[in-house]
Each structure stands twice: as C-alpha cells, then as structure tokens.
N, C-alpha and C positions, 0 to 999 in steps of 0.2 A: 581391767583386762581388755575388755571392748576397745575401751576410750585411746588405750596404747596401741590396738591393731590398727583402728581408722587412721590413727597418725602415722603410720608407717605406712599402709594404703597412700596415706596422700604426698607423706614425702617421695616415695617411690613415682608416684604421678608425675611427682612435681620433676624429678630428677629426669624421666622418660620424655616428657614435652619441652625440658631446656635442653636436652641431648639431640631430641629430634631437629628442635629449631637451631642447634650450633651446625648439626651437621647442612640440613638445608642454606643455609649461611653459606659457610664453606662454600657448598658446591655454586650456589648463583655467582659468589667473589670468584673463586676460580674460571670457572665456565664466563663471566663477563670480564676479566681481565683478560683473560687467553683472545677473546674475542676481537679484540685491540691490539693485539700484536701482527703486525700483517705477516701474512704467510708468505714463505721463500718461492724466487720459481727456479723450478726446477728444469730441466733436459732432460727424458728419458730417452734410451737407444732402446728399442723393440726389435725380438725375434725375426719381425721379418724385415726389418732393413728401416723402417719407419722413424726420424724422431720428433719429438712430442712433444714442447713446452707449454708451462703453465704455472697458474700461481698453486702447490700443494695446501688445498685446506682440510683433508683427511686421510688419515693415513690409520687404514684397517689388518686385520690379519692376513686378509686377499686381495684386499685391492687398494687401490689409490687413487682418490678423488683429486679433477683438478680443475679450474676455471681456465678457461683459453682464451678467453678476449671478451667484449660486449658490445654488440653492435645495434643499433636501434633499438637500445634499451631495452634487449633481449642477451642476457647472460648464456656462453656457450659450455658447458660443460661435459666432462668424461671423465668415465672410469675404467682403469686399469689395470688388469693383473696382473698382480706381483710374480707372474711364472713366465710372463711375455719379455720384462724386463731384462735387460744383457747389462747396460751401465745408467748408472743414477748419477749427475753432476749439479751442481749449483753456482755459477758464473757469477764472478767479483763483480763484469760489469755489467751484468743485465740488468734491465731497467722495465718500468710502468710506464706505460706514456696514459696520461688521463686527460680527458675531454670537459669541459663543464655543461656539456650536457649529457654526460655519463658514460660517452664511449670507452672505453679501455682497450689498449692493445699490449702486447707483450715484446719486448727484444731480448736478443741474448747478447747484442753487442752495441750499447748507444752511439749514437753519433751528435748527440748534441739536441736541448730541446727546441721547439719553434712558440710561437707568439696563439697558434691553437693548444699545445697539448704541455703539461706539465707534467716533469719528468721527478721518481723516487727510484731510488734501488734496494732491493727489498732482501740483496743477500748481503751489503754491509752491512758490519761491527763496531763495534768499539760505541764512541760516542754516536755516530750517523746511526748507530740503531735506537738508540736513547733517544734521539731525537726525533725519527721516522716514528715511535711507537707516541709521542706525544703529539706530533702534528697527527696520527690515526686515532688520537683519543681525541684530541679538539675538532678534529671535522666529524666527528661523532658526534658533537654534543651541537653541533653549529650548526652542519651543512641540514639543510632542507630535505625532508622526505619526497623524493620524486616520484613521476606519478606513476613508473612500475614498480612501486613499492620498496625499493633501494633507498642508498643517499644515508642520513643519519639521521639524528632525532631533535633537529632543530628546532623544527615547526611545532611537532606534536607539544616538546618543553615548553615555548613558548601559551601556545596556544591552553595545555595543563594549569600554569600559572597566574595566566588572565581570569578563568576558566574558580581557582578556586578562590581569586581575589573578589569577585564578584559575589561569589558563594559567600563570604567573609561578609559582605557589606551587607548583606540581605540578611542571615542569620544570626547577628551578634547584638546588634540594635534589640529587636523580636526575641533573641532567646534571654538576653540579660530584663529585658522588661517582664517578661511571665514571670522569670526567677522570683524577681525581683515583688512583684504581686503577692505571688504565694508565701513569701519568707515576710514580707511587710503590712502587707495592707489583706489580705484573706485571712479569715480565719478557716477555723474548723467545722468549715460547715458540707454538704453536697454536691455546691458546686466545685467548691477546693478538691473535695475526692476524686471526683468525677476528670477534673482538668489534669489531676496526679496520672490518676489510670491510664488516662488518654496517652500523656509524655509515657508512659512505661511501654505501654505497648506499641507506640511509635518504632521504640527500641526494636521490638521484637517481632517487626516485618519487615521481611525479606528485598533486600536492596532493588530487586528488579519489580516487586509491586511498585514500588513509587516511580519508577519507571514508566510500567502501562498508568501509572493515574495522570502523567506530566502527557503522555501521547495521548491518550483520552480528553481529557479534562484542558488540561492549559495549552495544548497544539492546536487539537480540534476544533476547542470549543472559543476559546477565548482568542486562540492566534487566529480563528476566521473572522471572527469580529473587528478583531482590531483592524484587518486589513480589510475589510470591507468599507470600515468608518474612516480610514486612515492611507489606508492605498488601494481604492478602490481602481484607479486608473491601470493597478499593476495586474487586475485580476485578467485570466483567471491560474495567470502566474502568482504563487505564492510567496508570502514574504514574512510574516510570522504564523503564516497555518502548516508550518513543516518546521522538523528539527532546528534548531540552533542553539547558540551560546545564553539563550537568554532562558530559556525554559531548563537549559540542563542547571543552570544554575541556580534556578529555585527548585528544580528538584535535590540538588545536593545539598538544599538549605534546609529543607524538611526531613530531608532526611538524618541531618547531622543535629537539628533540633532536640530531640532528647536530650544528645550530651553537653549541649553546652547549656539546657534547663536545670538538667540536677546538677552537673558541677555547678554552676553558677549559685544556686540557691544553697546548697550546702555550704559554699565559700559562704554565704550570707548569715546562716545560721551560726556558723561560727565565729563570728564575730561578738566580743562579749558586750552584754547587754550595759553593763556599768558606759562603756563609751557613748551609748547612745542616751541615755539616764544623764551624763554630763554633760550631754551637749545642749539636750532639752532644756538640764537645769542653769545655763550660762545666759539662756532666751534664743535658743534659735529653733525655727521650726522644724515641723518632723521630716519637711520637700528639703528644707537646709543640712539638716541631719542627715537623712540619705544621699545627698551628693556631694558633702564636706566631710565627711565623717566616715560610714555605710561603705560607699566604692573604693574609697582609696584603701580602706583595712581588705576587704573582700580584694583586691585587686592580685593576689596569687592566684586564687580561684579562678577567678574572670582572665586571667593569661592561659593557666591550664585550660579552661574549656575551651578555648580559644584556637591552641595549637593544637589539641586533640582533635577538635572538629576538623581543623583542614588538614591533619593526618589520612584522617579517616576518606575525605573527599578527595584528596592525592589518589587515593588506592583505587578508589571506584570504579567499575566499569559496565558492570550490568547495567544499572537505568542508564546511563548515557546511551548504550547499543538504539536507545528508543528515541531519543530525545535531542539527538545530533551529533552523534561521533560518528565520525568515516574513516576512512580507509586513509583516505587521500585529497586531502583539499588546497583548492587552488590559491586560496587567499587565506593568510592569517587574518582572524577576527579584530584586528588593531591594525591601523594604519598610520601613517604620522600626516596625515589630512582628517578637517572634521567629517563623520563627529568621533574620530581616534576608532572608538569604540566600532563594531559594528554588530549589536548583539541579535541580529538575523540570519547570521552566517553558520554555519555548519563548521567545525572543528574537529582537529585531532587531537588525541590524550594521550598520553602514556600506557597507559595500564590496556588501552585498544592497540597500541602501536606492538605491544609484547604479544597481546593474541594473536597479531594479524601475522606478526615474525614465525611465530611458534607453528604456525597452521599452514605455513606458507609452503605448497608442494613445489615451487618453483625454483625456491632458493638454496634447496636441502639441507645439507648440513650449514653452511656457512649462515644462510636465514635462520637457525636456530641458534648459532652462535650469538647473532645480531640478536635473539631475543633475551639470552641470559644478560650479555652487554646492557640493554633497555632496561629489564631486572634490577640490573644492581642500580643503576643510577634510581631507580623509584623507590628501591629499597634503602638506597641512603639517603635519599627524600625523606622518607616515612621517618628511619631511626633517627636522623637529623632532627626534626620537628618535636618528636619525643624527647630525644632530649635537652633540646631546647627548654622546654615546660619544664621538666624536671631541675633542672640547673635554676632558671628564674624561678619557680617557685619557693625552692628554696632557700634563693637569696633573698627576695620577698617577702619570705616566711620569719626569717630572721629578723629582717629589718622592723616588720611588728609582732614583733617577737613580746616586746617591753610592756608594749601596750593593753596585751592581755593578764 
C-alpha cells in the first residue's frame, strides 16, 4: 500500500517537472522566435496635431512602445497612449535605413539606398517578409555584440565555443585517466574511497565556489607568477593576473570533472570481463588490453561523458562572472594571426550575454526580447549536445552490443 502510494508520488512528480519544463520551452521558443521577427513601423496621427513614426516593438492595453531612431549608439524611445491616437497606418514603402556602426533612421517614404546606409522595409509581405525575417535571424547569430550592448550574438557564440573547446581539451585526457585508474589499476583500498568521495562532492559544490577558487587561486596566485616570470616588462599591467579565457577554462574543467569520472569509469566497468581475460589470454599485455580492447568497448560511455560535460560548460555562468566574462569585449579570444589562440583575453559567453539582455534597463522590452532570442539558441545548444550522446550512444551501444 506504501510502495503504490510512493509510486504515484513520483509519477505525479514526474508528470509536474515535464509539464513545467514543456511549458518553459514553449514560452523561450516563442518569446525568441517572436524576437526575430522585426517589428512593423508604424505612423501615428496624435490628438494634438503631432505625427509619430517608429518601429512598433510593444503593444500594451495603454500604450504603445516604439523605437525612433539610434543615434550615437543611443536608442531613442517612446511611449504612447492609446487615447492620444486618432489614426494608426503602416506604409508599403517605408523603409530602415541602417548604419554599420549602428545608427538607424526611420522613413515613411524611400528614395533609394546610398553606399553609407543599408536599406529593409519592414511593412512588406509575402516572400520579402520571409526573407527580411531570415536575414534578422542571421545577423543575430553573426553580427558582433557592440559596445552599447546591441548588435547580435556573434561574438559571444564565437567566443562560448572556443571557450568550451578548451574546456574539452583539459578535462577529457584528466578525467578519462582517474576513470580509468579507479575502474583498472586501484583497488579497494583508502585511497580509492577517499579519491570516490572527493569526485562526488566535487558534484555537489555549487558552480560559483569554483569560481572564487579560479580568482583566488589560479588568477591571483599563479597568473601573478606567471607574469612576473614571463611578462615582467608588461607589469604592472596585467596579463594572466586578471580574468581570461585561460583560467575560465580550467575552471569549467573542474568543474565538469565529476561527470566525465563516473561516466567514464562506469562505461569501464561495464565492459565484460571475458573481453579482457581473451585478450590477456591471446599474450597481450594489460597497457595492450586497455587501449586495444578497454577504450574502444567503453567508448559509448566516454562520448556520453563527453558531450554531457560540455553541455553542462555551454550553460555555465556563475564562475565565469569571476574568471573573465564581460559584458562587452573588444577582441575575440582567436585571431587568424599567431598564436590564433589568445588565452589572456577576457571573453563573452552566452549564458552572460542572456543576463546582461535580461537586466538591461536601457533596452526595455525589445532587450528582453533579445534575451529570450539568446535563450533559445543556448537552449538548442544544450538539447542539441544531449542529444547527440544519446543518439551515438546508442548506436555505439549496439554496435558492441555482440561482444558482451
């Protein structure tokens, strides 16, 4: 009677956290598609003889928000009540004239673009709106975040991806090796418990302690050294004693450490012992046996941990706020001059560029648009990656399938 009630306890759980996460879904897919649509401009005629245009990005019970232009990279905005208005129109041929360095102006009647400003009309149909709403979802994902915090999410993607490639290179080596220790060559002794413990409760601190230990510990301590020993002539300008791409990424390597230990070592464990018993008994040794044999069966496992860990480092943002995430940076961390890399530089991320949208008193509505927009694309980041894993593992799985 117990045993039936827990189960319904937990299916019902179960049913309330998919329901909650379909509707959360929803609304970022919605709210980040909508975001990408550009908004119409409109003409308003006002009570007192006044008219108005602009591009409509909100439309309330009482009023009506609207953008009017941007000039030195200061957005003009107003709102207006719906009791002022006498006629409401929207012009076949008005047009955007945009700047590439972010100016915008508005017309209600083109006359042709010039060699400064590039012209969209933002009240045709048909195809030209199909087409207007894909060129605003590709300069979303291309254009550079500029430095009053507009623009799209060029940079930050970029800079995200270097960002957990690195993470990638430092964690995978280090966490398939301990796996690999513990499931092979330890046994059941102190220190084995003691190194278990340690990976579990790794798990079980909170993403912004590893954070302050990457600005304590590896900023402070180790990036003044280095640049004492290494660039002392830059002092007492800093160059690894402050935030960058190189400490965030071993802190997302420790941090994502646990799960690519136990996956890893579970994938190990499961592998059946007869395979390794045949290979010994053929003469090959146990170093032979573990990398002819060992990896290749484990290697579902070792993909899953793989793409979970930089799941998990996609999404991150707390320890980076410590560690080198900005707002706004002038250079991407990668150049196509040596040495490519630049891992002293300070970076933007995804998962900082959504706070910085979301919090942003400047941009009002339309910068909260822009941050459901950011949303989804990290949200189909994350699902993406998952299920990736999922897919390969399976096919993986099958394929030594036989062997067990």
């Amino acid at each position: 009677m117990i045993l039936r009630g827990l189960e319904r306890l937990a299916g019902s759980a179960l049913i309330l956290l998919l329901g909650a996460f379909a509707l959360i879904f929803v609304a970022i897919v919605y709210q980040g598609i909508a975001a990408l649509i550009p908004p119409p401009l409109v003409v308003l005629s006002l009570d007192d003889g006044e008219a108005v245009s602009g591009l409509l990005l909100r439309e309330t019970d009482t009023n009506l928000e609207l953008l009017l232009e941007i000039r030195a990279a200061k957005p003009e905005w107003r709102s207006i009540n719906r009791q002022r208005i006498i006629a409401s129109e929207r012009p076949s041929q008005a047009c955007i004239l945009n700047a590439s360095d972010g100016r915008m102006r508005l017309q209600t009647h083109c006359v042709g673009s010039t060699s400064e400003w590039s012209i969209s009309y933002p009240n045709s149909g048909g195809t030209a709106a199909l087409a207007r709403w894909w060129q605003a979802a590709k300069d979303f994902l291309i254009a550079p975040v500029r430095p009053d915090g507009q623009g799209g999410i060029g940079s930050a993607l970029v800079s995200t991806m270097v960002l957990v490639l690195l993470m990638t290179l430092l964690v995978v080596p280090f966490g398939i090796g301990v796996a690999l220790y513990l499931a092979e060559y330890a046994g059941d002794t102190g220190l084995t418990r003691a190194i278990r413990l340690t990976v579990a409760n790794l798990a079980a601190v909170p993403p912004v302690v590893f954070g302050l230990f990457g600005l304590g510990l590896l900023v402070h301590v180790f990036g003044s050294q280095i640049d004492q020993w290494l660039f002392s002539e830059r002092l007492p300008s800093p160059t690894f004693a402050t935030g960058g791409l190189l400490w965030a990424s071993v802190v997302l390597a420790l941090l994502t450490l646990p799960v690519v230990v136990v996956a890893c070592e579970q994938g190990f464990r499961r592998v059946p012992h007869r395979l390794r018993e045949a290979s010994l008994a053929l003469g090959a040794t146990h170093t032979e046996t573990v990398l002819r044999v060992l990896l290749p069966a484990a290697r579902p496992a070792l993909l899953t941990a793989l793409i979970l860990a930089v799941a998990r480092a996609s999404a991150e943002v707390a320890p980076l706020l410590l560690v080198g995430a900005v707002r706004y940076a002038a250079q991407l961390p990668v150049s196509s001059e040596p040495p490519f890399v630049h891992l002293e530089r300070p970076f933007m991320h995804l998962g900082y560029r959504v706070l910085d949208l979301a919090t942003s008193s400047a941009g009002g509505h339309y910068a909260l648009q822009q941050a459901f927009a950011c949303a989804l694309v990290l949200l189909l980041l994350v699902l993406g990656l998952n299920g990736t894993a999922i897919i390969a593992r399976l096919r993986l799985r099958a394929r030594y399938r036989d062997l067990g």
